[in-house]
Structures are given as structure tokens and as C-alpha cells.
C-alpha positions as CSV (number, residue, x, y, z in Angstrom):
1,X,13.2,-10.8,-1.9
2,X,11.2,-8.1,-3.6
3,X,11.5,-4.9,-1.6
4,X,8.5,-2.5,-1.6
5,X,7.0,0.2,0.4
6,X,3.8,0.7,0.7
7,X,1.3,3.8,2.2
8,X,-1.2,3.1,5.2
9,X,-4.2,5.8,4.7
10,X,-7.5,4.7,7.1
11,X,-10.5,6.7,7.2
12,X,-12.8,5.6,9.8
13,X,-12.1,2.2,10.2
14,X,-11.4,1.7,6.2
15,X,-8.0,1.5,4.4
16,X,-7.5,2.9,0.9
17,X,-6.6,0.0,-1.5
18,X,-5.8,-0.1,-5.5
19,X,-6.5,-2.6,-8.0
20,X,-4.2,-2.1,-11.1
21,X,-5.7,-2.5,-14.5
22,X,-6.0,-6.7,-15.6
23,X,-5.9,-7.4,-11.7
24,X,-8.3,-8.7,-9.3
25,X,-6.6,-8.5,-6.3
26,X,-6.3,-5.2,-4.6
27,X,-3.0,-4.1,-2.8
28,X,-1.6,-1.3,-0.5
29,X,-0.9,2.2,-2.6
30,X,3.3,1.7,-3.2
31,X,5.6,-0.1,-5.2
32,X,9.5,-0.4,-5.7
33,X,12.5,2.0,-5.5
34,X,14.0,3.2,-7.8
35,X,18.3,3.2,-8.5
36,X,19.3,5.7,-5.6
37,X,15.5,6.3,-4.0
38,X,15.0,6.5,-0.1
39,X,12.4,5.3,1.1
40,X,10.2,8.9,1.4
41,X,11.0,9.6,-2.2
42,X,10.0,6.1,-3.2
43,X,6.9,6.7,-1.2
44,X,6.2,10.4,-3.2
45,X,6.4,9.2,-6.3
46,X,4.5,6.2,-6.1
47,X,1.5,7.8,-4.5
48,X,1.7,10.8,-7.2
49,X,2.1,8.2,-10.4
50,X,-0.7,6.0,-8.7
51,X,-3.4,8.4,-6.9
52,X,-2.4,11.9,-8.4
53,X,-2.1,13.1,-5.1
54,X,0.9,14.6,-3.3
55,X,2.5,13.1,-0.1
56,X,3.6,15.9,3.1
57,X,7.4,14.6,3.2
58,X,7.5,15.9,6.8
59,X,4.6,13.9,7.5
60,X,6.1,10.9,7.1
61,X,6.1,8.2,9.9
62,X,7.0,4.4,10.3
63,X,4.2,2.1,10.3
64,X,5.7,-1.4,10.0
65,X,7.5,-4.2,8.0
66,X,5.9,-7.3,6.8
67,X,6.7,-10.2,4.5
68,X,4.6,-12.5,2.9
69,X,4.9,-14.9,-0.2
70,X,5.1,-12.6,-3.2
71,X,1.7,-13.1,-5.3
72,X,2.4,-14.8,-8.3
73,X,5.9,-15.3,-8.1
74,X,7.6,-18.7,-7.2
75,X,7.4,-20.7,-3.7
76,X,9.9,-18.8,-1.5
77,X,10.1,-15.6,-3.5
78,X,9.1,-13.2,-0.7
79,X,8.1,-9.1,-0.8
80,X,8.8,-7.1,2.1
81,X,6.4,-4.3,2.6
82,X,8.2,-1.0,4.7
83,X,4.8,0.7,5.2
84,X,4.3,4.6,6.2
85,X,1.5,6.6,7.4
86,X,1.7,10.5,5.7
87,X,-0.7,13.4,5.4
88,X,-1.3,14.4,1.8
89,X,-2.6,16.9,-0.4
90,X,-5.0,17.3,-3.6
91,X,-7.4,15.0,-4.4
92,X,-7.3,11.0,-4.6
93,X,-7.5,9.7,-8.5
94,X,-6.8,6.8,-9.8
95,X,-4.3,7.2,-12.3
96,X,-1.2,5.3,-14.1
97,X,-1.8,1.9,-14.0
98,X,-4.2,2.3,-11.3
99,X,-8.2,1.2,-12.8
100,X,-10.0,1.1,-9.3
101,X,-9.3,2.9,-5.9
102,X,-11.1,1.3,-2.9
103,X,-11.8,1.7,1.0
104,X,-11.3,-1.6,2.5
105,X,-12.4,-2.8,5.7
106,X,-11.5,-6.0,7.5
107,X,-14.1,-8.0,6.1
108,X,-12.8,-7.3,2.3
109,X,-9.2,-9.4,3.6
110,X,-10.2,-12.4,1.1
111,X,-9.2,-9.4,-1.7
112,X,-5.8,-8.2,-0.9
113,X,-2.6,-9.7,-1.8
114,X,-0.8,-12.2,0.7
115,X,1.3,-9.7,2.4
116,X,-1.5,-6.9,2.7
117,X,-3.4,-9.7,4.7
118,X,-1.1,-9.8,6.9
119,X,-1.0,-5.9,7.3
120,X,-5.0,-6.3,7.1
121,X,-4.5,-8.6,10.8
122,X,-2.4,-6.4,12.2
123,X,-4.6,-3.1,11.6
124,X,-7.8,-5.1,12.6
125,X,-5.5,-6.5,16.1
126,X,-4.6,-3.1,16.9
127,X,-8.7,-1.5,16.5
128,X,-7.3,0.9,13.4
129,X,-9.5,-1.5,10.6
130,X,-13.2,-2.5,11.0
């Protein structure tokens, strides 16, 4: 089990999505926790390494937990994704390992990872993703 979380930011209908550098497929701003890391810190510091912006702790609210097939690991290695909605501040870069920051809509769900898909269909289900 690989144990991420993951931030939910839609603007009209669109989600903001990352491609990391050497990668073609684009996934949900997030990653692992660190040794000791709740999941709000977890949350702060990936979005500050990856999109140079910072996350309003207080802000903070539950958006979900999906699991999928963990892209290319081996059959039956899964990632969980806790995901989060948050207000933030500053201005969205693409930084760190990050090469490309995109706003996805539903009909870009070919592009994301296996367990994003899966947060793509819920989104678009529940009218928050065109």
C-alpha cells in the first residue's frame, strides 16, 4: 500500500493537475508523508515544494479516499489517495520536480494516473468537473 495525499483545487469546472519532469501522465498536486507528518503538514509541504504556493492550514477540509493500482508498480501494489480541498496563498508555479502545471477537465481523464481517474469520476458524478 503506498499512502499518499493529495490536494483537490477546481476552478470552474477544471482541476489543477502536475506532470513531473520525464512523465506523461499527470496526477493530483501531493505526495507521501514524511517520518512523523500529519496529514495537513504532509499536505503544506507538498504543495509548497511542488507549486510554490502556500496552503491556509485552517482551511483544510476532507474530500475523500480512493485506491487504485499504483502506476507502475507491480499487480496488487495499491496507492491510497486521502484528498483535501484548502484555500491557498501566493501564486501557482511549477517548481521542484514539477515541469508542467495543468487545468484538467473530465474529458482530459485518459491523462491522469489510475487512482486520479477514479477521483476524475467521482468529481464529474458529483457536477464539480466538466
Amino acid at each position: 500500500m503506498i499512502d499518499k495525499i493529495a490536494w483537490l483545487h477546481l476552478v470552474d469546472g477544471r482541476i489543477l493537475s502536475t506532470r513531473s519532469r520525464g512523465k506523461d501522465v499527470y496526477y493530483l498536486p501531493g505526495g507521501k508523508r514524511e517520518p512523523g507528518e500529519t496529514d495537513a503538514q504532509t499536505l503544506v509541504r507538498e504543495v509548497r515544494e511542488e507549486l510554490s504556493v502556500e496552503i491556509a492550514e485552517p482551511a483544510i477540509q476532507p474530500a475523500g479516499v480512493f485506491e487504485a493500482q499504483a502506476d507502475g508498480k507491480a499487480s496488487g501494489v495499491v496507492v491510497r489517495m486521502t484528498c483535501f480541498t484548502a484555500d491557498y496563498t501566493g501564486t501557482l508555479v511549477a517548481s521542484s520536480e514539477i515541469e508542467e502545471i495543468a487545468w484538467l477537465g473530465y474529458a482530459d481523464r485518459a491523462r491522469v494516473s489510475a487512482v486520479d481517474k477514479i477521483i476524475f469520476d467521482h468529481l464529474h458524478e458529483s457536477g464539480q468537473l466538466r
